[in-house]
C-alpha positions in Angstrom: 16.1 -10.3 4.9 14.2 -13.4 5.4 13.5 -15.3 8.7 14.3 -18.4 7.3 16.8 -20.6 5.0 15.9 -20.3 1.4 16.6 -22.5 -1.5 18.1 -20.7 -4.8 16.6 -21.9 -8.2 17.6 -20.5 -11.5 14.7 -19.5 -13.7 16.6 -18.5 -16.6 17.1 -21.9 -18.1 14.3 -24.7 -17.0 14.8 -27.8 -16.7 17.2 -26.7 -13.7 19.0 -29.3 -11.2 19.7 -28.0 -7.6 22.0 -30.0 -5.5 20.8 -30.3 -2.1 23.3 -31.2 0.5 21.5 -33.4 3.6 23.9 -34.3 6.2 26.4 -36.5 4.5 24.2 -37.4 1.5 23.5 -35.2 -1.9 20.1 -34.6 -3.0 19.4 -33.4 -6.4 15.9 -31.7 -7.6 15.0 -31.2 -10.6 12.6 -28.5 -11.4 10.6 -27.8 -14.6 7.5 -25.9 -16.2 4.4 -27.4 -17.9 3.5 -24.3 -19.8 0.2 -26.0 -20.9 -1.1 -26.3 -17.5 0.7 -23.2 -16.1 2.4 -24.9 -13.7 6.1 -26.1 -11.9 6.5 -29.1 -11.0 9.9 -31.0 -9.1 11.7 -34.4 -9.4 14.0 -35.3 -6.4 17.1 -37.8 -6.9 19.2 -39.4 -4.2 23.0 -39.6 -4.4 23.2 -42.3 -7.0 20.5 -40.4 -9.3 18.0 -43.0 -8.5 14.3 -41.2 -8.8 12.5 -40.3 -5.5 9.8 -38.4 -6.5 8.6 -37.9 -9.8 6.3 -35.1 -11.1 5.6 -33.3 -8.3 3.7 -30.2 -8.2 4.9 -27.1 -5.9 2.4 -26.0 -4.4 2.6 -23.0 -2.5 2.4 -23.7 1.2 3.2 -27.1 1.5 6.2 -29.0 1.6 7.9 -30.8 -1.2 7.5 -33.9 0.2 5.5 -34.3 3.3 5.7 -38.0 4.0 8.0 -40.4 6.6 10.7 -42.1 4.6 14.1 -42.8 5.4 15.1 -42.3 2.0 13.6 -38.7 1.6 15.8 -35.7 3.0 15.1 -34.9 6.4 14.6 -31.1 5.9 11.2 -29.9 4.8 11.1 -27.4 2.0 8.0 -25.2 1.7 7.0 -22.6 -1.2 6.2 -19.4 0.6 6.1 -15.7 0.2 7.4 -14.3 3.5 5.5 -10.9 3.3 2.2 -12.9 2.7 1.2 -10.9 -0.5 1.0 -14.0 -2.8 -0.8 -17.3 -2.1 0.1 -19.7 -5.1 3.3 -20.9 -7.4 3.7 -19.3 -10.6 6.4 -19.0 -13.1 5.9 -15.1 -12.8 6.1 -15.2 -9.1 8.7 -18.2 -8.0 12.2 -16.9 -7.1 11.3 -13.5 -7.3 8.7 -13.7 -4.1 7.9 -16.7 -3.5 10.9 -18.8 -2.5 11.7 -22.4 -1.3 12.2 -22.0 2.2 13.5 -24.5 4.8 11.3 -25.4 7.3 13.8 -24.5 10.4 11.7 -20.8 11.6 12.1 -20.9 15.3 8.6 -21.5 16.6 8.6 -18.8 19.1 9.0 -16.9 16.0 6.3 -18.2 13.8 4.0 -18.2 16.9 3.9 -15.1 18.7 1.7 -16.7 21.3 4.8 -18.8 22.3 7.6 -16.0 23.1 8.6 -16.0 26.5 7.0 -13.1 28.5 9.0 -10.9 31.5 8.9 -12.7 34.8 6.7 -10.5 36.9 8.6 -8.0 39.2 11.9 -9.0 37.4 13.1 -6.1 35.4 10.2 -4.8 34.2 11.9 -3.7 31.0 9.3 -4.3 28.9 6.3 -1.7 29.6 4.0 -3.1 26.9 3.9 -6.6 28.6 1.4 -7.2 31.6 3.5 -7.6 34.5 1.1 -8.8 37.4 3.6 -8.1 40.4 2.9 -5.5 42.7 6.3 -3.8 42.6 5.4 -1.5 39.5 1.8 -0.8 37.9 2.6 0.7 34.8 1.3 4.3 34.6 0.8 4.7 37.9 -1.2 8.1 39.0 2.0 9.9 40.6 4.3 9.4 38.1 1.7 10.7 35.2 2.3 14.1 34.3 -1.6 14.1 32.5 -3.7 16.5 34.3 -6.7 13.8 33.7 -4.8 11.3 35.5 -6.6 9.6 39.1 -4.9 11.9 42.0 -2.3 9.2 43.9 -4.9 9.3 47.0 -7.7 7.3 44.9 -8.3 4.0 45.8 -11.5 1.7 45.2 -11.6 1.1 48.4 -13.9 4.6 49.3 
């Protein structure tokens, strides 16, 4: 299962249009294969079929379109293999593990640095986080049935 949104493109029959709903507005993109350079590129419409982008190469880790414009969807679309084994677009490797995927991960997701931590002395649920309060010191000497364990009358202090 992946973390985030994906985008479904069939490969059996390229050129192939996707319709992308925005808000209240219809997108369509366009996707097709240059076999002489080995590579996929993308054309995006707006509602009325009007060209947006033309000839645009996916390229894996970056969105389809990465500029401001009020014209462009809002949503940012990025080529990406989830379990990190590949590192480029290929017509052997797109839709089969590397997908489109909406740019919408959570960021206390994508950055582990960013998930909230226990409150020290709060429930102390958690034993693998560093709780700094002075209610509970995990592993402390009493409660540690390891023979090699500091006796519960050490202290620095000696």
């Amino acid at each position: 299962m992946s973390l985030r949104d994906k985008l479904m493109v069939d490969m059996s029959d390229l050129p192939n249009y996707v319709i992308l709903p925005i808000g209240t507005e219809n997108f369509t993109i366009e996707f097709y294969y240059r076999e002489r350079y080995d590579t996929l590129y993308f054309n995006l419409y707006d509602s009325d079929d009007t060209p947006l982008i033309m000839g645009e190469k996916l390229v894996y880790g970056m969105p389809l379109w990465n500029i401001n414009d009020a014209d462009l969807p809002s949503e940012r679309i990025v080529p990406l293999d989830e379990a990190g084994v590949e590192d480029a677009v290929s017509i052997d490797n797109f839709q089969s593990s590397v997908f489109l995927y909406f740019d919408d991960l959570d960021p206390e997701i994508e950055n582990p640095d960013n998930v909230d931590q226990d409150d020290p002395d709060s429930d102390n649920s958690d034993l693998l986080d560093d709780d700094s309060g002075s209610s509970l010191i995990e592993d402390e000497p009493v409660m540690d049935n390891n023979e090699f364990a500091l006796p519960s009358d050490w202290s620095d202090t000696k």
